[in-house]
matplotlib code that plots the C-alpha trace (Angstrom):
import matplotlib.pyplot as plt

x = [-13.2, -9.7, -7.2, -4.9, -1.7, -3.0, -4.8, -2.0, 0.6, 0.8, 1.3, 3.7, 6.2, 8.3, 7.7, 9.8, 7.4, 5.4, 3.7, 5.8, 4.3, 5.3, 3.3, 4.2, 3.1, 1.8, 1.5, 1.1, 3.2, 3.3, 4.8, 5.0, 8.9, 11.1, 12.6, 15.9, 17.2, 15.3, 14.0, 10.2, 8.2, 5.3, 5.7, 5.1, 1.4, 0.9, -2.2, -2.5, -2.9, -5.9, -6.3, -7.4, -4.5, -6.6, -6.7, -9.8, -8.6, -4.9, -6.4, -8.7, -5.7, -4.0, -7.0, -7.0, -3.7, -4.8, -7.1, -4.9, -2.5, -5.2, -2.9, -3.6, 0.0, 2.0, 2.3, 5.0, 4.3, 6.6, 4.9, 6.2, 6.2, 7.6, 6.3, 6.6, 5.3, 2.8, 1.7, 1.5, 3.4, 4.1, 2.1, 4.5, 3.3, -0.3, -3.6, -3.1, -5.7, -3.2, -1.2, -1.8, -3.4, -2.3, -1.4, -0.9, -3.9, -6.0, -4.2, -4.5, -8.5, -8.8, -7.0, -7.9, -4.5, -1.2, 0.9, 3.9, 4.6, 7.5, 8.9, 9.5, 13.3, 14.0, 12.4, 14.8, 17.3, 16.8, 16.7, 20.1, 21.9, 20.5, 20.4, 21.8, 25.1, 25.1, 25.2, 28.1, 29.9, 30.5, 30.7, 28.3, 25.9, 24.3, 21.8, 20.4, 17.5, 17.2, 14.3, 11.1, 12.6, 15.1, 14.9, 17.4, 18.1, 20.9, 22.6, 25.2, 26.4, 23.1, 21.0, 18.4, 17.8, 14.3, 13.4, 16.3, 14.5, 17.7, 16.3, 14.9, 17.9, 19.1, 22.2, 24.6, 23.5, 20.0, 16.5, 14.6, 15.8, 18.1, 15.2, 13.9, 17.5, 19.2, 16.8, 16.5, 13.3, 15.2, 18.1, 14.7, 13.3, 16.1, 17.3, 20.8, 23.1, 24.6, 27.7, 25.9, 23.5, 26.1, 28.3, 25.0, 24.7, 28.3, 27.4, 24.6, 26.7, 29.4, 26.9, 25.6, 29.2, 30.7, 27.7, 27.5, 30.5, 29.5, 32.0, 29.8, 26.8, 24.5, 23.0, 19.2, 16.1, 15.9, 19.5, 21.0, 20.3, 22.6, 25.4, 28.3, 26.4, 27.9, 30.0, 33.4, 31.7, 31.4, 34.5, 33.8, 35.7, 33.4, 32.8, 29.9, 27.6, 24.4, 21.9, 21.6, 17.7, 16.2, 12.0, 11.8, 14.2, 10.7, 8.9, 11.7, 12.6, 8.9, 8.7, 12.2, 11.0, 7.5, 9.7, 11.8, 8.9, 6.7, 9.4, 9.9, 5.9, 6.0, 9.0, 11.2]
y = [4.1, 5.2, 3.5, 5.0, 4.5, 3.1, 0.7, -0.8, -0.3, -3.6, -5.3, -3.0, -2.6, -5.1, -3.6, -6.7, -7.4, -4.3, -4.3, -2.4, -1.0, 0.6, 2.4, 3.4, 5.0, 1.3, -0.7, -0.5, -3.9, -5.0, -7.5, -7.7, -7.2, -8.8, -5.4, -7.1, -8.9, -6.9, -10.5, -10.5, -12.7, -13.4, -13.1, -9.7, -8.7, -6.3, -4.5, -1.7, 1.5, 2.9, 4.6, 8.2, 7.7, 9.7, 9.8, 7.5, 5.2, 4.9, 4.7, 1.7, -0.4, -0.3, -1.7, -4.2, -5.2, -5.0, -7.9, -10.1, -10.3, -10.5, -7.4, -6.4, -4.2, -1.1, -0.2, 1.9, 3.3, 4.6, 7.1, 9.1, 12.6, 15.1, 13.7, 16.1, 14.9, 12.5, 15.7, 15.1, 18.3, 17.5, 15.3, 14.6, 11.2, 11.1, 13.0, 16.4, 16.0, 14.5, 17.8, 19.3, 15.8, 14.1, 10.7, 9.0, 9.8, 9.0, 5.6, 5.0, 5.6, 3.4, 0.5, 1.3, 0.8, 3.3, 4.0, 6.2, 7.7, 9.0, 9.2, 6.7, 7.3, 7.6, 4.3, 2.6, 3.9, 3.3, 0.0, -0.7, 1.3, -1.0, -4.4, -3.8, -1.9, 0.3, -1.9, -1.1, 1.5, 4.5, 7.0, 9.6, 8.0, 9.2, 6.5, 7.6, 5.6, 5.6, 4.8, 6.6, 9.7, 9.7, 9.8, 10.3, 9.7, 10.9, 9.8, 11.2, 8.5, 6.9, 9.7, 10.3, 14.1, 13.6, 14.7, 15.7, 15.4, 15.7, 14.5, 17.6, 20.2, 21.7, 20.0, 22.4, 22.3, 20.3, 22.4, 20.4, 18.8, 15.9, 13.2, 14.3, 13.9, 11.1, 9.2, 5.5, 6.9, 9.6, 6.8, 4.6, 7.7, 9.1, 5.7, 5.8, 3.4, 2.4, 4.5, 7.6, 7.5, 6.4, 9.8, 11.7, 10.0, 10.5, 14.1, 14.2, 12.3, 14.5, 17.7, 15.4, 15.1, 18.0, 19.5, 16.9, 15.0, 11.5, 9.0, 5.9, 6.4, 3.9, 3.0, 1.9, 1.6, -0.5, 0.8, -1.2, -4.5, -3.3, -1.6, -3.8, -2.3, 1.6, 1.8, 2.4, 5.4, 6.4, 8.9, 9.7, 10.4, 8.0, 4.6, 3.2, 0.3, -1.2, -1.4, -4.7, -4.9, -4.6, -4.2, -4.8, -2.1, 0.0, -2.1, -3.5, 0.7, 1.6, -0.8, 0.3, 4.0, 3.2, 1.1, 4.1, 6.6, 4.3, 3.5, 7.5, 7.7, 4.8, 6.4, 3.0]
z = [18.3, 17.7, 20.0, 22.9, 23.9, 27.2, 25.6, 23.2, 26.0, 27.1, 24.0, 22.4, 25.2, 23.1, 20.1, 18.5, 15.4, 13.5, 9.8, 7.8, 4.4, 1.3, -0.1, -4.0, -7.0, -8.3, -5.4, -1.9, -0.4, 3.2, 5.4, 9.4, 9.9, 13.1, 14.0, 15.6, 13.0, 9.9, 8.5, 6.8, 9.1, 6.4, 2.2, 1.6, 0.3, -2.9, -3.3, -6.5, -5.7, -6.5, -9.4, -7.8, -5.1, -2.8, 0.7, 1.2, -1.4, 0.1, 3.9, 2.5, 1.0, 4.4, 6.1, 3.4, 4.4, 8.2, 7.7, 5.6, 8.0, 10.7, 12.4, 16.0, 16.5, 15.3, 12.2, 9.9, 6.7, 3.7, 1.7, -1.3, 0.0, 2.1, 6.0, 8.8, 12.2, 10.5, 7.9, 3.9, 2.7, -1.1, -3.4, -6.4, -7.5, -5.6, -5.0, -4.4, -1.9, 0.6, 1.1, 5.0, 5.6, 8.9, 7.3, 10.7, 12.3, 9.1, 8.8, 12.4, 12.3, 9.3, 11.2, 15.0, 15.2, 16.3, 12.6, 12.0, 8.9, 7.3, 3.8, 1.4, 0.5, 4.3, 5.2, 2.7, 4.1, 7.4, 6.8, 4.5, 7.4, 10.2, 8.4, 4.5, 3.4, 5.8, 8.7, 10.9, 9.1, 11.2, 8.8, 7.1, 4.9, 1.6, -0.2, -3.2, -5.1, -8.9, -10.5, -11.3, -9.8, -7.2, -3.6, -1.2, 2.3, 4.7, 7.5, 10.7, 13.3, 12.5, 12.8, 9.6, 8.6, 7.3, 4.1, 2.2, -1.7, -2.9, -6.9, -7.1, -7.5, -10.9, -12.5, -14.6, -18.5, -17.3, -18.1, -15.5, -12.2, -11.0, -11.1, -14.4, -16.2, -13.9, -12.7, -14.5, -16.1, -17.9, -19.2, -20.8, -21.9, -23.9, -24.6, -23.2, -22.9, -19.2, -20.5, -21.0, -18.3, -16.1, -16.9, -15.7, -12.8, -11.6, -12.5, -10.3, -7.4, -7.6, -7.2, -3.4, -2.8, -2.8, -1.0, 1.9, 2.2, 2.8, 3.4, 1.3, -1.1, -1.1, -4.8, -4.1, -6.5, -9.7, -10.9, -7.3, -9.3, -12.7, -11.1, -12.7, -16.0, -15.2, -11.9, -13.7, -15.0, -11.3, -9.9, -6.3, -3.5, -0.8, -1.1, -2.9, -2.9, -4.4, -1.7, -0.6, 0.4, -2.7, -2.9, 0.8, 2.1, 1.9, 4.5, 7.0, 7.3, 7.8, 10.6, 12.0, 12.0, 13.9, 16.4, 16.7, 17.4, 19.4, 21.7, 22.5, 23.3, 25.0, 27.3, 25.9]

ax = plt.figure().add_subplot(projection="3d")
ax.plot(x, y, z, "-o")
ax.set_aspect("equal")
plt.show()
């Protein structure tokens, strides 16, 4: 039997500890997250993603993670595609199966448990604006994570605009989009060095900043970890800095988000 609100009301009135999970394109990690203070309460779990990331197969690993942390509360969950109200609209790196899928409700039967879903790039970000380099500035936010692809997340006083997907417009003199020529896939791919990949990058940050005005741009994803390797070949007008979260900005912004959404059902 699925649960009710009525039924979880009592213990999630606090909503002070919820199991956040990210769930990527080769692993689906976990950890139950302190939602004050951002802090991991448990070492993070990492289960593969199945092969055929599917819906069944994805629903399964987060009842896997359910029982190994012996979960009884909320959960958030990061997921690599465009989120809308709990609904799987694009399916870039998984089973095109998931598209139109309520993700929330089919999580929440698999773990009798109440789950909020949103995307990936937006739980990371969420998460470096509460507790990471973001934390306390006032301004408009940009983050933008380089890896794989890249994902993007932005931010007013606070306030996310879901699903921006910003790796996926067309940069000047570039056949295919921002993700497939900027992204740290495309520097390994074409083997550039920091210098040129780095010019590219700028490129591509320049395009985000002259379209949104942000006054900082947060660096997340693998390139965060390397950015004394090409940041003098970046000339922007806002400040910028390497996200400071790392591999678990994914799961402390997942929980963050359900905290956020449960609290509003909840009439917190």
């Amino acid at each position: 039997m699925i649960h009710s609100w009525q039924t979880f009301k009592y213990n999630l009135m606090n909503l002070k500890n919820i199991l956040g999970v990210d769930i990527g394109g080769s692993g689906i990690k976990a950890a139950p997250v302190n939602c004050k203070t951002g802090k991991l309460l448990e070492e993070k779990y990492r289960i593969p993603t199945p092969e055929k990331s599917d819906t069944e197969g994805i629903a399964g690993v987060i009842a896997q993670h359910v029982r190994h942390f012996r979960w009884k509360g909320a959960i958030g969950c990061g997921f690599p595609a465009v989120v809308q109200n709990g609904i799987v609209r694009t399916a870039a790196n998984i089973d095109n199966s998931w598209i139109g899928i309520n993700g929330r409700k089919l999580f929440s039967k698999a773990t009798k448990l109440p789950v909020w879903l949103l995307n990936d790039a937006d739980a990371a970000g969420l998460a470096e604006i509460r507790f990471g380099a973001g934390a306390g500035f006032k301004g408009s936010i940009l983050m933008v994570t380089a890896g794989t692809g890249i994902g993007s997340a932005l931010f007013v006083k606070g306030k996310l605009y879901p699903n921006t997907e910003l790796g996926h417009i067309f940069l000047k003199e570039q056949p295919q989009d921002a993700e497939y020529s900027a992204s740290d896939a495309a520097r390994k791919r074409e083997g550039l060095d920091w210098d040129s990949w780095g010019e590219r990058f700028n490129t591509y940050l320049t395009v985000m900043e002259n379209l949104f005005w942000p006054e900082m741009i947060i660096i997340g994803g693998g390139v965060s970890k390397k950015m004394n390797n090409f940041k003098h070949k970046l000339n922007l007008r806002a400040r910028v800095e390497p996200a400071l979260l790392l591999n678990n900005a994914g799961i402390i912004g997942a929980a963050v988000a359900a905290k956020i959404y449960l609290k509003n059902q909840l009439g917190g």
